[in-house]
N, C-alpha and C positions, 0 to 999 in steps of 0.2 A: 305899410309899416316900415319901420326904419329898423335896422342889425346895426350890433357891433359886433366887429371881431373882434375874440376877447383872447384869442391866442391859436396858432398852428397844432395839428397834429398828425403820426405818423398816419399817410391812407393803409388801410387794410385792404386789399382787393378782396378779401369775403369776409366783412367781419359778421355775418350769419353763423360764420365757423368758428369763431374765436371763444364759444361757450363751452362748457364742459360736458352738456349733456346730448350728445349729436345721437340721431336713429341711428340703426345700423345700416352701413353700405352695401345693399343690395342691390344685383339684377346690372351690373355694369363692369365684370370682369374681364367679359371677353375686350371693352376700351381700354381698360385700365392697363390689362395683357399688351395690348396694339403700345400702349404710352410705354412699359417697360420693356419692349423690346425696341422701340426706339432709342430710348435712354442706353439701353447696349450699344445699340449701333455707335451712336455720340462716344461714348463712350471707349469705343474700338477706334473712335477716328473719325467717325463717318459722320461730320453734322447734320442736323434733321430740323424739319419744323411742320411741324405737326399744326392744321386748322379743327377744331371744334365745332360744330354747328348743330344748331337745332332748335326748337321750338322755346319759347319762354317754359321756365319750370320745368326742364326733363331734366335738368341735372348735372348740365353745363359745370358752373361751380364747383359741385360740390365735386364731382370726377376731378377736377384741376386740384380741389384742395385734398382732397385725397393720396391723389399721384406725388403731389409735395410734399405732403409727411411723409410717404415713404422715402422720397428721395432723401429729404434732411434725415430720417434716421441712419441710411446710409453714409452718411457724410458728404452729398453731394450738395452746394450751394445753392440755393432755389432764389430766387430775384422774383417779384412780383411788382407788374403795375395796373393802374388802372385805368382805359380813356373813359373819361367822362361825357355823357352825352349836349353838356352844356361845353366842355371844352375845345370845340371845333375854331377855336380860337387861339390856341395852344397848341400846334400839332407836335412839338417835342416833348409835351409835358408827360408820357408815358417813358420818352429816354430817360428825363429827367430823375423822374423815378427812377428809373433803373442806378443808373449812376450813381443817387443818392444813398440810396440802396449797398450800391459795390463801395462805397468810399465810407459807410455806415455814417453818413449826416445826418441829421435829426435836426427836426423843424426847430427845437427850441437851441441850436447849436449857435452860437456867436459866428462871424463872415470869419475871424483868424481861428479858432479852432477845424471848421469845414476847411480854409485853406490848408491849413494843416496834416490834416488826414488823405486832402487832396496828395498834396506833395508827398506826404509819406507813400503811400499806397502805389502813386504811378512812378516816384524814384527806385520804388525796389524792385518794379517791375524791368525797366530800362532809365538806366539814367539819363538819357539825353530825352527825355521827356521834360526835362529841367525849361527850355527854351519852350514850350509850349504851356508851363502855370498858368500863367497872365492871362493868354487865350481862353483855356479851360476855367479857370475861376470867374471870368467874363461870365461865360458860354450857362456857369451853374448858378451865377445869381449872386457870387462873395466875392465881388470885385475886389483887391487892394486900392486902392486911390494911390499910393506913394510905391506904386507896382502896376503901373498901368499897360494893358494888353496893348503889342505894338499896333500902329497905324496901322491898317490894311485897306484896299481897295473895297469896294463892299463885296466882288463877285469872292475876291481870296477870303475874305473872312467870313463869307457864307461853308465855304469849301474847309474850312479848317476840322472844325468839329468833327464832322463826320472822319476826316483822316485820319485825325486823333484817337476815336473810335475805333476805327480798321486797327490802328498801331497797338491798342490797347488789346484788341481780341487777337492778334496775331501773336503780341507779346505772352497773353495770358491763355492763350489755345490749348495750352498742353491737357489743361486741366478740364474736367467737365461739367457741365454746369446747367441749371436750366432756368429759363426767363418765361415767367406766366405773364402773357397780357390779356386781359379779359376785358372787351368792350360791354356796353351797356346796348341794350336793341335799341337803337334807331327808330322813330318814330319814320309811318309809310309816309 
């Protein structure tokens, strides 16, 4: 059979959770306890990264979406993305999320509005992120045309992103924040 895509929308890493009528969360505090006392630590200073595993249907998810509404009622930033088991063809595509995510883009967003919020987001962070748009707007898919990301070799412009990355978490470190990425199980 033949699809159209008939338009983009935001991925939900659990949209299981996105209902209003969820059981109650049982039988998993002692994780949850392990996830909040991380979140201190991060929080004191101390970055953390925390691995999940476990069997299909123990509750993987739902423990993650959990730990995030507490986090967002606290006021701390929750970032979610998701790898897809068909996207091993895409190995950024979980940053990508991210980023889109931290810069609040939206699929249905026009290339000059995302550039927009690009720019705005990383000039307030450090201005001299100015010399790197072009790159980064590359890097997320809303190229300008009449703002074109400089030449680069191809080893320097593999190397760019990730730097920009580093300058960005370094710039914005102060703050604390957490990033869910939840993969899909892999077929044996």
């Amino acid at each position: 059979p033949c699809y159209r895509c008939r338009g983009l929308r935001s991925a939900a890493p659990a949209p299981q959770f996105r209902v209003q009528s969820l059981a109650s969360f049982r039988g998993r505090d002692s994780e949850l306890a392990v996830l909040r006392q991380a979140m201190r630590g991060a929080a004191a200073g101390n970055a953390q990264v925390m691995g999940i595993s476990a069997m299909p249907g123990a509750g993987k998810s739902r423990l993650c979406y959990e730990f995030a509404q507490g986090c967002r009622a606290q006021g701390i930033p929750v970032l979610e993305a998701r790898a897809l088991i068909y996207g091993h063809a895409t190995p950024f595509r979980p940053v990508l999320q991210f980023l889109r995510a931290w810069f609040h883009i939206l699929p249905e967003d026009a290339d000059a509005i995302a550039r927009r919020r690009i720019g705005h987001r990383l000039l307030a962070l450090d201005p001299s992120f100015a010399a790197d748009l072009p790159i980064f707007h590359e890097f997320l898919g809303v190229a300008d045309q009449a703002d074109p990301a400089p030449r680069l070799d191809p080893k320097a412009r593999h190397a760019r992103p990730p730097d920009i990355l580093r300058r960005i978490i370094l710039a914005h470190g102060a703050a604390a924040s957490v990033l869910i990425l939840q993969a899909p199980h892999w077929p044996h």
